[in-house]
C-alpha positions as CSV (number, residue, x, y, z in Angstrom):
1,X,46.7,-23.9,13.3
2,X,43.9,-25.1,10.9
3,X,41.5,-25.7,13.4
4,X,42.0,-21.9,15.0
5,X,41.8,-20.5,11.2
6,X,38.7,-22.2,10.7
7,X,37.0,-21.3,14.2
8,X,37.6,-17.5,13.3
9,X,36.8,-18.2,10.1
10,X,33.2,-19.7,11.5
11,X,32.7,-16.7,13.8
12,X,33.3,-14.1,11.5
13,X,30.9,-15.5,9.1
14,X,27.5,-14.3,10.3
15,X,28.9,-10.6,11.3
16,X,29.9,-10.4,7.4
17,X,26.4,-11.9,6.6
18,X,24.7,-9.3,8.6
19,X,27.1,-6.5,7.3
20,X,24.9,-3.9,5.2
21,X,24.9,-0.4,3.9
22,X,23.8,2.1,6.5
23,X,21.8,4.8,4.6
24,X,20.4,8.4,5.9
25,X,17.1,9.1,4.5
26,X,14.2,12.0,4.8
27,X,10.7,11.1,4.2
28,X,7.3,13.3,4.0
29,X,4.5,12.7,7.0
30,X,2.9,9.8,8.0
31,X,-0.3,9.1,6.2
32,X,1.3,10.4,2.7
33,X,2.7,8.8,-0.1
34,X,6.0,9.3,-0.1
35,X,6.0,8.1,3.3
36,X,4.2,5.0,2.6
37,X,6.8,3.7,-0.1
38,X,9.9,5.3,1.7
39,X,9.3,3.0,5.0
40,X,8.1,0.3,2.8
41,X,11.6,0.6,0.9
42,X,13.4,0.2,4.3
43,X,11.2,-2.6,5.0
44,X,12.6,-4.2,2.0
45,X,16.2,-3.8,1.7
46,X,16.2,-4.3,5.3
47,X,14.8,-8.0,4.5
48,X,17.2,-8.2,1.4
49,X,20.0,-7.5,3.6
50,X,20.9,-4.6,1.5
51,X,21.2,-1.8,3.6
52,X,19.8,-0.2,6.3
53,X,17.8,3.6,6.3
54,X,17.4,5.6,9.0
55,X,14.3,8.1,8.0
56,X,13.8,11.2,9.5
57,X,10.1,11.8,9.2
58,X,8.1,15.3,8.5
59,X,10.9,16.8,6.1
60,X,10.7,19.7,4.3
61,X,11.6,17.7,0.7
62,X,12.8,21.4,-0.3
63,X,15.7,21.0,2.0
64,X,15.8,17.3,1.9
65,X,16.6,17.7,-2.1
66,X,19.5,20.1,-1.4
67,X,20.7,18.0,1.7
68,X,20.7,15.1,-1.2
69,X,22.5,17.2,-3.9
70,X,25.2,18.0,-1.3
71,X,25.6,15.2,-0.2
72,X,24.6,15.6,3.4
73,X,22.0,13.0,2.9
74,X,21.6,9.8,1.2
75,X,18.6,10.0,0.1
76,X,14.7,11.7,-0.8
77,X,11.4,11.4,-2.4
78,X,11.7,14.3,-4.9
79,X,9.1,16.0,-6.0
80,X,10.8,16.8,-9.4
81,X,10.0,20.3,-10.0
82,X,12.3,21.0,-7.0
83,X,15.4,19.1,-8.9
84,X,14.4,21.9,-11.7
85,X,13.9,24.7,-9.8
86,X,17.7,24.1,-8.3
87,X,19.2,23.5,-11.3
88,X,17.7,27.3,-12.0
89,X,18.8,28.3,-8.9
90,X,14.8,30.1,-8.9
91,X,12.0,29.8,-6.1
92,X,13.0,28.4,-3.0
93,X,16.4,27.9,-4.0
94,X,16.7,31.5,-4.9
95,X,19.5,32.1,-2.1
96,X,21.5,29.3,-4.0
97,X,21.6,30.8,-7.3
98,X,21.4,30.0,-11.2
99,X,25.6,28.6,-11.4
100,X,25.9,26.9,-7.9
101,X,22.1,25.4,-7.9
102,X,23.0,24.0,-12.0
103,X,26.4,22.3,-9.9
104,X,24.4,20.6,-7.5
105,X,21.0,19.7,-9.8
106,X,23.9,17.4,-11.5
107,X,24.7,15.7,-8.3
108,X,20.8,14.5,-8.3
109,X,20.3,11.1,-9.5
110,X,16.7,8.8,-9.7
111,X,16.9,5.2,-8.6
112,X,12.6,5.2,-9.6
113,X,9.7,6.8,-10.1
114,X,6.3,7.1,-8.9
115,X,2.9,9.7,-9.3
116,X,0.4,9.0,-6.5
117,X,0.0,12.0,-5.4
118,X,-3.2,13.7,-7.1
119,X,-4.3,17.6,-6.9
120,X,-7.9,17.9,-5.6
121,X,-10.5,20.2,-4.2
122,X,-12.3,20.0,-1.2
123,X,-15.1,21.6,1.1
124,X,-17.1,20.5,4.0
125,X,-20.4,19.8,3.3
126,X,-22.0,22.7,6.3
127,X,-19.9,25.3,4.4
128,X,-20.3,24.3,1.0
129,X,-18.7,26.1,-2.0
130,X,-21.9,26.4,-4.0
131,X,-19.8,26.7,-7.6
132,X,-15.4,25.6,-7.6
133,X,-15.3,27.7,-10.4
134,X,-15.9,31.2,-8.7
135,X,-14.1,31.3,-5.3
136,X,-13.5,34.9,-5.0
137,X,-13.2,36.2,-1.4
138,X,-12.8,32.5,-0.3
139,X,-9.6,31.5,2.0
140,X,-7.8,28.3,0.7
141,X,-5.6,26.1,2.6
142,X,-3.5,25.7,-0.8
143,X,-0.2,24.3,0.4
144,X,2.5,24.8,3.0
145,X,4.5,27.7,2.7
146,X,6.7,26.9,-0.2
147,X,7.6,23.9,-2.4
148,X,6.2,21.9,-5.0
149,X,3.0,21.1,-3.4
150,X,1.8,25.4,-3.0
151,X,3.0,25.5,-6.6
152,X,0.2,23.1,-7.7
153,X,-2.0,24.2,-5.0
154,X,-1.6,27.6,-6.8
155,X,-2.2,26.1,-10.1
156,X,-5.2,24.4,-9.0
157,X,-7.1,27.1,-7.6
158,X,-5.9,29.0,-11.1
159,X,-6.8,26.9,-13.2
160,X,-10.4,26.4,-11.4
161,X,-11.2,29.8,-11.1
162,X,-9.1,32.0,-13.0
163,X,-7.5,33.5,-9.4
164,X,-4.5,33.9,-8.2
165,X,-3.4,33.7,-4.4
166,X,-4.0,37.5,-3.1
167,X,-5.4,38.3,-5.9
168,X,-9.2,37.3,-5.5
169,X,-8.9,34.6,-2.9
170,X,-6.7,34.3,0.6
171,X,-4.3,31.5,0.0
172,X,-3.7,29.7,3.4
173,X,0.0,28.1,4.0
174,X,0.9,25.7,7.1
175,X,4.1,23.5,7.6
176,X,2.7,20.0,6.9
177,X,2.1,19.0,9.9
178,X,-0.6,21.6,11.1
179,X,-2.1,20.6,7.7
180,X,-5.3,19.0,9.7
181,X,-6.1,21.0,12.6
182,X,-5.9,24.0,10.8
183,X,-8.7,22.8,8.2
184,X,-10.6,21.0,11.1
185,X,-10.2,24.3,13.0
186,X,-11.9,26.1,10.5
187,X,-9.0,28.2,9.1
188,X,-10.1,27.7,5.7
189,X,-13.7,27.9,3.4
190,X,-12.0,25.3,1.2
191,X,-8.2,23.4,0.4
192,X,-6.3,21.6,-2.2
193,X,-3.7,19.2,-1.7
194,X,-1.9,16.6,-3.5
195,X,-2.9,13.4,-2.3
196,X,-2.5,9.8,-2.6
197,X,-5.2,7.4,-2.4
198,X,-6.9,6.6,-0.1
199,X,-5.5,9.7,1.5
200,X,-5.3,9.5,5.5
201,X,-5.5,13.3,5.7
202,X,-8.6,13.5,4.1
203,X,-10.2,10.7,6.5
204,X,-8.4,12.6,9.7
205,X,-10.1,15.4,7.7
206,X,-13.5,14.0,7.3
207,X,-14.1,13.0,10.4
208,X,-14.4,16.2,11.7
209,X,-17.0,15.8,9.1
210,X,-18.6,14.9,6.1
211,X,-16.4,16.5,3.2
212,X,-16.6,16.4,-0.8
213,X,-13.7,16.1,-2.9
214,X,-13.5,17.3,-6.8
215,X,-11.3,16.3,-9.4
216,X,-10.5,18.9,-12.3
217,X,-13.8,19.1,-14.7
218,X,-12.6,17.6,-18.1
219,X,-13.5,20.8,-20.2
220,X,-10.9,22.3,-17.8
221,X,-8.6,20.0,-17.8
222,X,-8.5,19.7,-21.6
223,X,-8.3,24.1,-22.1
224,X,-4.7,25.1,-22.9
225,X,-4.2,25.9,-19.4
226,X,-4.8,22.6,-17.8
227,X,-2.7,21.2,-20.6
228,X,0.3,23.3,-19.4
229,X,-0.4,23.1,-15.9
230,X,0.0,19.3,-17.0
231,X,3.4,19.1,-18.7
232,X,4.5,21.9,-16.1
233,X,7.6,20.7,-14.5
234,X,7.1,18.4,-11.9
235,X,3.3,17.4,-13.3
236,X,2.4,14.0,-14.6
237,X,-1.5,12.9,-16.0
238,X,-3.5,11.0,-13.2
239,X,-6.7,9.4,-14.3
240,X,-8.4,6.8,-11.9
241,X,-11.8,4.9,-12.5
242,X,-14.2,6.8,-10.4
243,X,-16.0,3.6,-8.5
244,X,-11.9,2.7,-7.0
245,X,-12.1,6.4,-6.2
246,X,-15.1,6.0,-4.0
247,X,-14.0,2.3,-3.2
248,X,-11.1,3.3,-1.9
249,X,-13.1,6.0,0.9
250,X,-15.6,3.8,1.9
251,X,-17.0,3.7,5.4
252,X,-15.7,7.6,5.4
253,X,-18.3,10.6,5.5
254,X,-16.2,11.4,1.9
255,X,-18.3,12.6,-1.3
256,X,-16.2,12.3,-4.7
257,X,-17.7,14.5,-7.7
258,X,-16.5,14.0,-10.8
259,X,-18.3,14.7,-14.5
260,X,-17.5,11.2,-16.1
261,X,-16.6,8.2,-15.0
262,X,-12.8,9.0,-14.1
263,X,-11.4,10.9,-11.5
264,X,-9.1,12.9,-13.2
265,X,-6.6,15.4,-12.3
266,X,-2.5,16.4,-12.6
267,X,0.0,14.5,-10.6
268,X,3.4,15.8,-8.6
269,X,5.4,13.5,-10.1
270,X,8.3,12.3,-7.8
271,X,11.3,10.6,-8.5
272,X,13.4,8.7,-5.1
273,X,17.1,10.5,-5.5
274,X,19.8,9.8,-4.1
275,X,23.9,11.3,-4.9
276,X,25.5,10.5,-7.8
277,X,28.0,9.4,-6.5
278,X,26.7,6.5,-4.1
279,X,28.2,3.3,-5.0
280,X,26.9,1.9,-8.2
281,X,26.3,-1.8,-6.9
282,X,24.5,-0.3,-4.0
283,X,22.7,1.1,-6.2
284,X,21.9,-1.6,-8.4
285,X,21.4,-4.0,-5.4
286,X,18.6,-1.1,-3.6
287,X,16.8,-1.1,-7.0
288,X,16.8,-4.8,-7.4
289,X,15.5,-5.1,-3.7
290,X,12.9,-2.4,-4.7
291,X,12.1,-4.7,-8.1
292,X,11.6,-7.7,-6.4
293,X,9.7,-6.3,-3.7
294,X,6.8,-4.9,-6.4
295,X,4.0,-7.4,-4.2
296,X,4.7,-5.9,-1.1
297,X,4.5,-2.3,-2.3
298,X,1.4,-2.4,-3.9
299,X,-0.5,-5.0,-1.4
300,X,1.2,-2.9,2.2
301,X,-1.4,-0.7,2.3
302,X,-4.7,0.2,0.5
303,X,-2.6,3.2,-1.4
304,X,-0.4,0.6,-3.0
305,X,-2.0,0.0,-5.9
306,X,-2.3,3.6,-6.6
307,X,1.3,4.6,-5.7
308,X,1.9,4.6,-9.5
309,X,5.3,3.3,-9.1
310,X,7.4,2.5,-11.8
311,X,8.1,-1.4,-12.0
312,X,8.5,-2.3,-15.7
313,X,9.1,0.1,-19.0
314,X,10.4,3.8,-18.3
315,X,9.5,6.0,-20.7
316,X,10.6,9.2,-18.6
317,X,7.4,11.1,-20.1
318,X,5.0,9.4,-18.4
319,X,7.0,9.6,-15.5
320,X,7.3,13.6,-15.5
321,X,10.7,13.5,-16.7
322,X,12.3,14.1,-20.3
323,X,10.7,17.8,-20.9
324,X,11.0,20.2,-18.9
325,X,12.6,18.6,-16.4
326,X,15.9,17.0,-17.5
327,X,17.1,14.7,-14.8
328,X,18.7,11.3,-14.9
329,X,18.6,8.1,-13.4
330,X,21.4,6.5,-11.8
331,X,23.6,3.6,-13.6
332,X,23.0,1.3,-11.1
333,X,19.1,1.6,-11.3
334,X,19.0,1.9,-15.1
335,X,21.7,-1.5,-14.7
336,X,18.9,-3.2,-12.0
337,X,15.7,-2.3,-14.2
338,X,17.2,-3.7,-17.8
339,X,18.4,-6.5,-15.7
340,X,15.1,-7.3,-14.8
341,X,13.9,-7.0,-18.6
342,X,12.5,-3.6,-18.6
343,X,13.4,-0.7,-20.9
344,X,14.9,2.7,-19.8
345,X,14.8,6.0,-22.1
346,X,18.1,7.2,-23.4
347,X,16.7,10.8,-21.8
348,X,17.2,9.3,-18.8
349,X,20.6,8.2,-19.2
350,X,23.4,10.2,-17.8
């Protein structure tokens, strides 16, 4: 009887070694940010043995955030102006309206945070835009058709040139992922897009060829508009030493123009969600896998070290949360980051 006990005992072992969390997830593009740390993340707790994801690339993180919220999915990089929108029940989730879209915004929880993604301008250099500050009659590949990123495209070509889409310049809108061809195809004078860095868009981009890229001019930048464009929610500051700007494009027919020595610009600030009600030592085991796997994060890929991704302190400002946008982090990750010594703002705690 022992000896039978014990075989089964022996055999069951390595199933409930192997035995992790199945997750569903929904991820941005290849070549993006969000993209980058969302298979690196599976990578991860993969290795950890924590649980498994199953990403479904080329999302629309509109619907991915309500999918999340729902709890039809498991979970999303967020760009957090779309938590905020919802919880308004305004812009894309318009249909949901202001009481049902508050219900579900409190269904949203962060597990961590990152800002990686920087608004910039850009031209080809054999149709050049002689001055970025007076682009009327241009047409501007300025986002896809809704979402975070044609909000700041929007804000971008604003706060540049005092013009709104349709209203002194042709705003261009494409899902994601005819981004690229329809630039390279000549559909537009000019775009803006939230990138990361080095952005493979932009090189897919360039080599079609030889392209320069602008941050925001500082005197901009520092006017009351560019100051609310940057608290705006779903905004974070991004500021970048020039030289790891151009470092980071070399070998690339890429021109970066900035007035000082930083490239400087405003951020869609992202937080990963997930539901609040996922199992709080899931949770705190997923964010302890993502702690722990900080090296391989920032050295995967030449982005990595400009993923800004929160691995120590959270101060939720910096981070694009705690104003305007009031969301919270999940107990398990606030549990897995103090844990691991760090401090978490009580803004942040739900």
């Amino acid at each position: 009887m022992k000896k039978t006990i014990l075989g089964a005992a022996l055999a069951l072992a390595p199933v409930a070694a192997m035995a992790q969390a199945t997750l569903t997830a929904e991820t941005t593009t290849p070549g993006s940010t969000p993209h980058y740390i969302d298979s690196t993340l599976a990578a991860v707790l993969d290795s950890a043995g924590v649980a498994t994801l199953q990403i479904t690339e080329g999302a629309t993180l509109t619907n991915s955030v309500q999918a999340v919220a729902e709890g039809r999915l498991d979970m999303a990089p967020a760009p957090l102006i779309l938590p905020f929108l919802l919880s308004k029940g305004i812009g894309p989730y318009a249909g949901v309206g202001p009481e049902e879209g508050a219900a579900l915004a409190e269904n949203i929880r962060v597990i961590f945070f990152n800002a990686g993604s920087a608004q910039m301008f850009a031209y080809y250099n054999n149709n050049p835009i002689e001055d970025i500050r007076k682009l009327e009659g241009k047409r501007i590949w300025n986002g896809p058709p809704r979402g975070a990123a044609l909000t700041s495209g929007r804000a971008m070509i604003q706060l540049l040139s005092g013009l709104k889409d349709g209203e002194g310049y042709e705003g261009i809108q494409t899902p994601w992922p005819d981004t690229v061809s329809t630039i390279t195809g000549g559909g537009a004078d000019a775009w803006t897009i939230p990138e990361g860095l080095p952005s493979g868009r932009e090189i897919a981009i360039a080599a079609a060829g030889g392209i320069t890229i602008f941050d925001v001019p500082s005197d901009l930048l520092a006017s009351e508009l560019g100051q609310q464009i940057m608290a705006a929610p779903g905004h974070a500051p991004y500021s970048v030493p020039v030289e790891d700007f151009r470092a980071a494009y070399a070998g690339n027919d890429i021109t970066i123009v900035t007035d000082d020595d930083t490239f400087d610009s405003f951020a869609t600030a992202f937080g990963q969600i997930v539901n609040a009600s996922l199992d709080e030592q899931l949770v705190y085991d997923i964010t302890t896998a993502y702690l722990e796997g900080e090296s391989r994060f920032i050295e995967g890929s030449p982005r990595g070290p400009f993923a800004m991704m929160s691995f120590g302190d959270i101060d939720g400002v910096s981070q694009g949360a705690c104003g305007a946008v009031q969301i919270k982090m999940h107990p398990g990750a606030i549990r897995a980051f103090e844990d691991a010594g760090h401090s978490v703002a009580d803004c942040l705690r739900p």
